[in-house]
VOZA-211286 format. One line per field, with one value per residue (C-alpha): residue number from 1; x, y, z. Coordinates in steps of 0.5 Angstrom, whole numbers, plus 500, padded with zeros to 3 digits. Layout:
BEGIN
resi <- (NUM | ...)
px <- (X | ...)
py <- (Y | ...)
pz <- (Z | ...)
//
This chain:
BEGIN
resi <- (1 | 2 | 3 | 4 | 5 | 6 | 7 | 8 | 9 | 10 | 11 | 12 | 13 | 14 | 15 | 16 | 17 | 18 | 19 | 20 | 21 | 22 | 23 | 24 | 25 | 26 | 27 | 28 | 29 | 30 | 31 | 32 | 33 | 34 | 35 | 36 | 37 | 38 | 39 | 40 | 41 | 42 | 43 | 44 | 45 | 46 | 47 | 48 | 49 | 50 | 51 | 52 | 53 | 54 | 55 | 56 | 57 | 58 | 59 | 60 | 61 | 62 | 63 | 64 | 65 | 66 | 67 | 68 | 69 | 70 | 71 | 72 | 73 | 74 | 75 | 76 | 77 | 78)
px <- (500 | 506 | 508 | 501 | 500 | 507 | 505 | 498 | 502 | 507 | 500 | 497 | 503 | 504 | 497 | 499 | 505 | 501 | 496 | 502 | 498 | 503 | 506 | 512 | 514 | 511 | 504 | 505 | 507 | 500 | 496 | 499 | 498 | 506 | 511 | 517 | 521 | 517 | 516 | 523 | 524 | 518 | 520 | 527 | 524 | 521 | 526 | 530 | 525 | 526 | 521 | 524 | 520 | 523 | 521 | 519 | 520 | 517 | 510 | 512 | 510 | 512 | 511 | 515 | 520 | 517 | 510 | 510 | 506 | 508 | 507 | 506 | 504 | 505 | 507 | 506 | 513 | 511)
py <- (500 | 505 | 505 | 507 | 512 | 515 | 515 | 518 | 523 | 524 | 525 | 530 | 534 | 533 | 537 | 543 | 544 | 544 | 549 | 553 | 553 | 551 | 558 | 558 | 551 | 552 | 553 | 548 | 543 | 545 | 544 | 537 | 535 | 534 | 537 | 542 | 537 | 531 | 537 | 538 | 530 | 529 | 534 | 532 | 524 | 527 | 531 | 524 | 521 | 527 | 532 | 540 | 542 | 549 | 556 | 562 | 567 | 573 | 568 | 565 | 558 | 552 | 550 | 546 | 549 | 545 | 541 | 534 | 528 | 523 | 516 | 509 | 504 | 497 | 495 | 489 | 486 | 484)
pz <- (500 | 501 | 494 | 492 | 496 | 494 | 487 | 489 | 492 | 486 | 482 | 487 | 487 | 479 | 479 | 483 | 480 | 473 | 476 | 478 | 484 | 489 | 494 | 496 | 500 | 506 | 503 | 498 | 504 | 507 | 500 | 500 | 507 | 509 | 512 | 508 | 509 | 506 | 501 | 499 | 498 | 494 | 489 | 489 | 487 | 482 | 479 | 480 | 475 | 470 | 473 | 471 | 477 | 478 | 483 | 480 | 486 | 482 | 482 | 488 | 485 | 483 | 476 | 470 | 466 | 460 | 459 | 460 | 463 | 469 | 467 | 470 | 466 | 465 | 457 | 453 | 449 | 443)
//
């Protein structure tokens, strides 16, 4: 169950990040449910799987330096 909660997790914080809804770190931990901490070591994971997670001071939000999308599939060998 652990590993599900963490990608669902990963996927919540995918959307805020989409959104350019997150704040700074401390506001984006409280939208997420979690600690800075937690934050900063979620984001680093996602950076980790290639996710160009970046801060714009200016807007005070998390946001991606390119669009793209997270994925977890299985897929069939041919």
């Amino acid at each position: 169950m652990e590993t599900f909660e963490k990608i669902q997790k990963i996927k919540q914080l995918h959307q805020l990040i989409k959104l350019r809804a997150t704040g700074n770190a401390k506001e984006f931990s409280k939208r997420a449910g979690m600690s800075v901490s937690t934050l900063k070591r979620e984001l680093n994971s996602m950076r980790l799987l290639g996710c160009p997670v970046k801060f714009c001071r200016y807007s005070g939000s998390y946001y991606y330096e390119y669009e793209g999308n997270i994925e977890l599939k299985f897929k069939k060998k041919c």
